[in-house]
N, C-alpha and C positions, 0 to 999 in steps of 0.2 A: 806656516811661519817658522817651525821648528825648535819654538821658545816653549819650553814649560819650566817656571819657577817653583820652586820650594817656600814654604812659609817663608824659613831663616832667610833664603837671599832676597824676597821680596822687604823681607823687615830689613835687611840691611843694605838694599836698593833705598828705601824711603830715608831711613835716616840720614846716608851720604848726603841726598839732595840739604837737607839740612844743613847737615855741616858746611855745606860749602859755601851757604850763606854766614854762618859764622868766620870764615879763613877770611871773608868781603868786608862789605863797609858796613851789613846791615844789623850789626847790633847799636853801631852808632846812632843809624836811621833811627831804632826803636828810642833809644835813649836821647835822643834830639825832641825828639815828641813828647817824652813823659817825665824827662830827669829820674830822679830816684823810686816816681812813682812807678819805675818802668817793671819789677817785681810785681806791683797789685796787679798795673794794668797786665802782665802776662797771664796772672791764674782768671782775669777776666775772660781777656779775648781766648786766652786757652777752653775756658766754658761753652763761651758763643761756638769755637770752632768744632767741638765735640757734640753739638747740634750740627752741624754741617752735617758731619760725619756720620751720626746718626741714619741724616735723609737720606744719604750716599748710601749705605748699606741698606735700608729699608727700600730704595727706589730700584736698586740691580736686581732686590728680590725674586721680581717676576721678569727678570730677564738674564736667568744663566748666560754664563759664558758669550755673552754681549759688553760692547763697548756702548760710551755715549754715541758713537756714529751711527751703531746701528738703530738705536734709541728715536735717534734726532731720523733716521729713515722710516722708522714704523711712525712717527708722528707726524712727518712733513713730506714724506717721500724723499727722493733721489736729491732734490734743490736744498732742502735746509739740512739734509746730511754733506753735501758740497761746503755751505756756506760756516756753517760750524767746525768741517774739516780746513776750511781757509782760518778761521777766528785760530781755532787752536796753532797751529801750524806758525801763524801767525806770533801769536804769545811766546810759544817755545824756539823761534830763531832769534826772536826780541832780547830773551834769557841768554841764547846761546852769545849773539852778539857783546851782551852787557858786559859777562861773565870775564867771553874771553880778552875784551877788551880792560876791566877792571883788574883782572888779575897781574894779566902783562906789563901795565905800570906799577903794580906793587911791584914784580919783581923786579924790572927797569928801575925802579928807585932808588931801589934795596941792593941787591945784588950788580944788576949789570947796565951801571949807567952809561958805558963808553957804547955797549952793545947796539946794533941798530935791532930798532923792533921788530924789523920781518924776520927775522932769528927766531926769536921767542913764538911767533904768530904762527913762524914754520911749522916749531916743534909738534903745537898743540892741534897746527888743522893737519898734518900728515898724520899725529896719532890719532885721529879723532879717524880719519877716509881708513888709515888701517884697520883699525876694531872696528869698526863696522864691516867691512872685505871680510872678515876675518868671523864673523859675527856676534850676536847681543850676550852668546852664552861664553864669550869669552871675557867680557867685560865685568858679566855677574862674579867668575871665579875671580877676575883682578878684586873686585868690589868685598869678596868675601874673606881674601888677604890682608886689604887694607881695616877694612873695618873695627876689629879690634885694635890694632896700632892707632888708629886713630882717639877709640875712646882713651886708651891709655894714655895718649900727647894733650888731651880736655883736661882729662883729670891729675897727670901731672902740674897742669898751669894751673889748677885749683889747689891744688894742696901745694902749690910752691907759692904761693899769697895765701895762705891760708893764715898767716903768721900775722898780718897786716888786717884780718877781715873783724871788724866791732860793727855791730848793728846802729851806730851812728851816725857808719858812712853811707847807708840806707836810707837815713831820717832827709827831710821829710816823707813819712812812706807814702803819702797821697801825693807826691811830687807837687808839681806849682800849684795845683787845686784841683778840689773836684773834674770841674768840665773840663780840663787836658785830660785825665788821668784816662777819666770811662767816657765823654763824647770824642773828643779831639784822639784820641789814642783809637779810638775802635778802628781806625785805617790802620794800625798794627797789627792788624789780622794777616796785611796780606805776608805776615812771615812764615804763616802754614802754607803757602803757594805749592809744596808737595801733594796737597789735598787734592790736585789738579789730576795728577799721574792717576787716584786710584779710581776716574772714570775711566781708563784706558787697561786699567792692569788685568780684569778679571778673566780676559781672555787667556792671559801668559799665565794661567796658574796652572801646577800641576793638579791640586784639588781647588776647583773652584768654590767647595764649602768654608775653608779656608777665609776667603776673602772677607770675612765680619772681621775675623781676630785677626788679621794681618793690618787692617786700619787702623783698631784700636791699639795696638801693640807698641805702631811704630808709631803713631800720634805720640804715645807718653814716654818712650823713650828719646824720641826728639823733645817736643817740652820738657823733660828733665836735663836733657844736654844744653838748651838753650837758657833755661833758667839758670842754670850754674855761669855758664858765660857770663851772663849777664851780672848775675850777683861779684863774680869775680872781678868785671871790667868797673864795676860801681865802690868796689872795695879797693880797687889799686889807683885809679886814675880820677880825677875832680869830674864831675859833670861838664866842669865848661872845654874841657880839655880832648871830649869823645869825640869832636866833629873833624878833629884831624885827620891828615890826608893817609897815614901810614897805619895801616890794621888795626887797633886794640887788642886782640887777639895774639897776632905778631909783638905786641907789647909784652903782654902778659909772658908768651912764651922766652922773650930773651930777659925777663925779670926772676925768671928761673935758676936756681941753681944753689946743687945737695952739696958738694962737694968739689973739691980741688978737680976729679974724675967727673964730674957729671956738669959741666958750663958750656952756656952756646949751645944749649938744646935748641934754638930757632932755626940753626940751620940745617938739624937734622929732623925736625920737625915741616919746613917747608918743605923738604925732599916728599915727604908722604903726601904733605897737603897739593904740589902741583900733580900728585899721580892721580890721587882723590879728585882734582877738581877736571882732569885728563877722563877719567870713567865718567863722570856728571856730562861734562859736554857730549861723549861720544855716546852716553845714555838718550840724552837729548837730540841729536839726529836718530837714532835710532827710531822715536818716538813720532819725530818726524817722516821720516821714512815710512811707516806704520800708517799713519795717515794720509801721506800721497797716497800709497800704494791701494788701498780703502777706498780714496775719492773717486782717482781716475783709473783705477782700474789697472796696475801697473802691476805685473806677476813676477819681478823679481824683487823684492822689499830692499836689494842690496844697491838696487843703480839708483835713486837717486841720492844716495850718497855722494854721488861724482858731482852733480850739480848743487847740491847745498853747502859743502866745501870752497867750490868755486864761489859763489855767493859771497860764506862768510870771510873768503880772505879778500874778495873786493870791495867788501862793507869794511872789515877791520884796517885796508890801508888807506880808507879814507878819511883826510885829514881831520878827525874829529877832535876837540880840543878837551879838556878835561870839562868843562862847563858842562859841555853836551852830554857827556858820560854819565855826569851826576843827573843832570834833568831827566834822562833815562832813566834810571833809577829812583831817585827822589820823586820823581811825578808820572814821566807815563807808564816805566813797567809798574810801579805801584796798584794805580787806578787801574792800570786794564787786569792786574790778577785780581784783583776785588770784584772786580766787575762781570769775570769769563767764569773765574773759579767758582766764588761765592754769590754771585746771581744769576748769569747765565745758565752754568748748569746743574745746579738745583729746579730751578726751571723746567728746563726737559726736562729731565728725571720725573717731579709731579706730573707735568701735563702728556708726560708719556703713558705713565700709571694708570691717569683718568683715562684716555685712550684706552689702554689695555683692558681696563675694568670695566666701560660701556662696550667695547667688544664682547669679552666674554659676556656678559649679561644677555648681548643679543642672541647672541650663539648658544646659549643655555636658556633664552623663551623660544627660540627658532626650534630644539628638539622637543621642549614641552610642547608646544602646540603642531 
């Protein structure tokens, strides 16, 4: 495969995916769900997630430098490592579609309404087919340039509302009540949807002992990134006003500004965010790619790159209207990362384990006796 990551570019591979749902619509999502309670319910479901996490690490255990596929082979054979490479494969062109669909009318809004859309649609599936050509470890060093510029463009939109932030515009902290906060909010789990990557990462590591603290690392530096969002978007903007069509995020960043010298940070702030969300996508075929190549047995990981390109731009010119976009989002990619992430593959990983454990047990009364 020719991938070996380092801690740092794995920790700053995980956190990108993150962020890229912050530059999107999905802090609104969160805060559509929970209003102000969208703070408690984060250290909640941030809890439950760090259980995820937990099994994840405990369940790779006994399976060095193994993926879920391989996993889902020693449990099921050759059939339920197919069908799990279809589910995943699945999920992750869902994201890619969403993504690059979302993104492109933020900027068409914003920036280039005269523009026609295969323009934009251009930019992003040519650079997506090239860094893959070109390969994954080229994406990681893009990834490991942006990374800091980007916490610094968070935490400039935090400290430039910071002026505005009383703990009032917090209140109510239990948001509408109880059961929004912690039953109705528990589907705001699926905003750790990166949780997803690190059944596939442990092969790409350069030390595969690594892979405990690589989870937990980028877990809390992502929940620290997303809670500050969140507190910031809840500090500048009313509750009722988060469902709107145009980023919060993108809000925040043109509500910025130090100085005569320093105004219109948005627009040099989008310049990092469409590069940031440029590595995400062409992360995401890569992933894909990984997974063909796994199922059916395909020895160059870099061709199907040509046909999942081809895919995504004949998915993306079709005439979807914004309704659909959002129900993609707002419903089915929701449920189905709740669904693949958080219960599917927990799943194999346990019933992997017990496999593994009545094997060995056999195989160790087979030598005694």
């Amino acid at each position: 495969m020719g991938v070996q990551l380092s801690k740092k570019e794995c920790i700053f591979f995980i956190c990108l995916i993150l962020f890229n749902k912050l530059i999107l619509s999905f802090p609104s999502l969160l805060i559509s769900v929970t209003g102000t309670g969208t703070t408690i319910n984060l250290i909640y479901i941030g809890i439950i997630a760090l259980v995820f996490i937990s099994i994840i690490n405990k369940g790779f255990k006994n399976f060095p430098n193994s993926d879920i596929l391989d996993i889902s082979k020693i449990l099921g054979g050759k059939t339920l490592k197919t069908i799990i490479g279809i589910i995943y494969m699945l999920l992750f062109f869902t994201i890619l579609i969403t993504f690059l669909n979302d993104f492109t009318n933020l900027l068409k809004s914003i920036y280039y309404q005269n523009s026609p859309t295969i323009f934009i649609l251009l930019f992003f599936i040519i650079g997506i087919l090239i860094s893959n050509l070109i390969g994954f470890n080229s994406i990681i060093k893009m990834i490991n340039l942006l990374f800091p510029i980007i916490l610094i463009s968070i935490f400039i939109s935090f400290i430039g509302t910071i002026d505005n932030f009383t703990l009032d515009k917090l209140t109510p902290i239990f948001g509408y009540n109880y059961k929004t906060t912690f039953l109705d909010g528990l589907v705001n789990i699926f905003t750790f949807s990166f949780i997803g990557f690190y059944y596939f990462l442990q092969p790409l590591l350069k030390k595969p002992e690594d892979f405990k603290k690589i989870n937990y690392i980028s877990f809390f530096i992502s929940f620290g990134l997303l809670f500050i969002t969140i507190c910031s978007i809840l500090t500048l903007l009313p509750v009722a006003s988060t469902g709107i069509t145009i980023n919060p995020l993108y809000i925040l960043s043109r509500d910025v500004s130090f100085s005569v010298f320093l105004q219109r940070l948005d627009a040099l702030f989008i310049l990092f965010w469409i590069l940031a969300l440029l590595c995400y996508l062409s992360s995401l075929v890569f992933f894909i790619n990984i997974i063909f190549s796994k199922v059916f047995n395909v020895l160059d990981i870099k061709m199907p790159s040509y046909l999942i390109c081809m895919l995504l731009l004949a998915c993306s010119l079709y005439p979807f209207n914004i309704g659909l976009i959002e129900f993609l989002e707002n419903i089915v990619l929701k449920y189905a990362i709740i669904s693949i992430v958080f219960i599917l593959g927990p799943i194999i990983l346990i019933l992997g384990n017990i496999k593994f454990r009545t094997k060995s047990r056999k195989e160790l009364n087979k030598n005694v006796f």
